[in-house]
N, C-alpha and C positions, 0 to 999 in steps of 0.2 A: 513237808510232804505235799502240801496244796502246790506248791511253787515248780512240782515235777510235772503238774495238769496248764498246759496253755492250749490259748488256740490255734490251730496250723496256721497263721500270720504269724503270730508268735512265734512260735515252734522252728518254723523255715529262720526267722532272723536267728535265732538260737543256734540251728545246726549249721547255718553259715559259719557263723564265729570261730564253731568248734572244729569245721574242716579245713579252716586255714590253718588250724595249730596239726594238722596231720590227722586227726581223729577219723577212724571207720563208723561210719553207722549204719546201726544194723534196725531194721523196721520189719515189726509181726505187726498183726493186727487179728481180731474177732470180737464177741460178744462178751466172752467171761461173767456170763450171766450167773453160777452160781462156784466159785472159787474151787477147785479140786487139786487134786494131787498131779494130775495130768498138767494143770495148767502151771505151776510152780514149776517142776521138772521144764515143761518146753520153754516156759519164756528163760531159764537159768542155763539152758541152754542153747536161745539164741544170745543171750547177752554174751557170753562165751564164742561169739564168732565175731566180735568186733570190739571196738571201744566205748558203744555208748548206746543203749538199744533204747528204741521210741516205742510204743505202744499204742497204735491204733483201736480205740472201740469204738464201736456201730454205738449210735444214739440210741434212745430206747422208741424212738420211731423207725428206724433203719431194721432195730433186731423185730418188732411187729411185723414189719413188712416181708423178713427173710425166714422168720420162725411159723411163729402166730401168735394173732390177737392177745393168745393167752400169756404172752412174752414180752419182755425180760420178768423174771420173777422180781431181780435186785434192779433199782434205779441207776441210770448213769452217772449221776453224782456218788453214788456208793460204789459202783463198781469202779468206777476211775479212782476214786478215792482209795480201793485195797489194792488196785494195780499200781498204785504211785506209791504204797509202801511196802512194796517189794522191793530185797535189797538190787537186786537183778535190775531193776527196771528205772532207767534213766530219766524218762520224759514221758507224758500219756497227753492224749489229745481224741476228744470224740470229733466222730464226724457222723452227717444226717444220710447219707449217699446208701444203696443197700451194697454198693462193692466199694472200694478201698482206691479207685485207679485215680480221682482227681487230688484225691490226700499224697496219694504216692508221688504222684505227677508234680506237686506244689512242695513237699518233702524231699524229693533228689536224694536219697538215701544213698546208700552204697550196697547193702546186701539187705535182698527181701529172704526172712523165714515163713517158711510156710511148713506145716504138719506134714506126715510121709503119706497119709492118707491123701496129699493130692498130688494129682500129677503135674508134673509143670506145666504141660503146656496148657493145664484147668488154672496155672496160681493167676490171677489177675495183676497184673502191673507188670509179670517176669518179663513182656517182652520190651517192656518201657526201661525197666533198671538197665537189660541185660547191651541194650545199644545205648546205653548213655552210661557204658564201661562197667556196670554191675556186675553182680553175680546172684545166682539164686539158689539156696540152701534149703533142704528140706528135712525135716526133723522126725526120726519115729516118732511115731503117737505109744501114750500109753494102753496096753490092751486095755478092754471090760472097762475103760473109766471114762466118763462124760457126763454131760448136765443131764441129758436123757435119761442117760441110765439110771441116777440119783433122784431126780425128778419122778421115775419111773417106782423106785423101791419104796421113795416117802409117800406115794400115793396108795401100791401095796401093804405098808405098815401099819398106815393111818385110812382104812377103809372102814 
């Protein structure tokens, strides 16, 4: 499971190798700060739009910066750690950035996923895949479920 976490130098030699044999790759990224039901469903159904999906997450300095202070609950070593054993998820790799475009830019994917909850022309990198012959794929989101909202009810139960 550890061997599905490299670092985008790494990662880029990797997905060379694997699109000379013909492989798609499909690249999401976010926080996945506390694991949900939301987040299984999308990433199992980005890996389902290509041959081999990577998995971008924000450092736990990047999600500080994008959430707050009070954020990530889970460490990036843990959280990369339960994204890389998903059966769904091919390769995980953190980066420190608070958006995704120099990973994307140095990763040359094939098809960026992004949630339905953004629009395209908000997903960061769609205009970098989409002229260097991408495509960009957008996923419903699951309603009522996110870290928030969970975040939101443990704080309610435990008051």
């Amino acid at each position: 499971m550890l061997s599905k976490i490299l670092t985008p130098k790494d990662l880029a030699l990797e997905l060379n190798a694997n699109r000379k044999s013909g492989k798609h790759v499909v690249f999401t990224n976010g926080c996945f700060d506390i694991l949900h039901v939301g987040h299984v469903r999308y990433l199992a159904a980005a890996r389902s739009k290509g041959d081999i999906l990577v998995v971008g997450i924000n450092s736990d300095e990047s999600v500080k910066s994008i959430k707050s202070e009070k954020r990530p609950i889970v460490c990036q070593a843990h959280r990369a750690e339960i994204i890389a054993g998903l059966w769904c998820v091919d390769y995980v790799t953190l980066f420190n950035e608070s958006d995704p475009l120099k990973l994307i830019q140095t990763l040359r994917h094939d098809i960026l996923v992004k949630g339905g909850d953004w629009a395209e022309k908000e997903i960061i990198g769609a205009d970098f895949v989409k002229a260097n012959g991408g495509k960009v794929i957008r996923i419903p989101v699951v309603p009522d479920v996110s870290t928030s909202i969970i975040i939101q009810e443990i704080i309610k139960k435990y008051r």
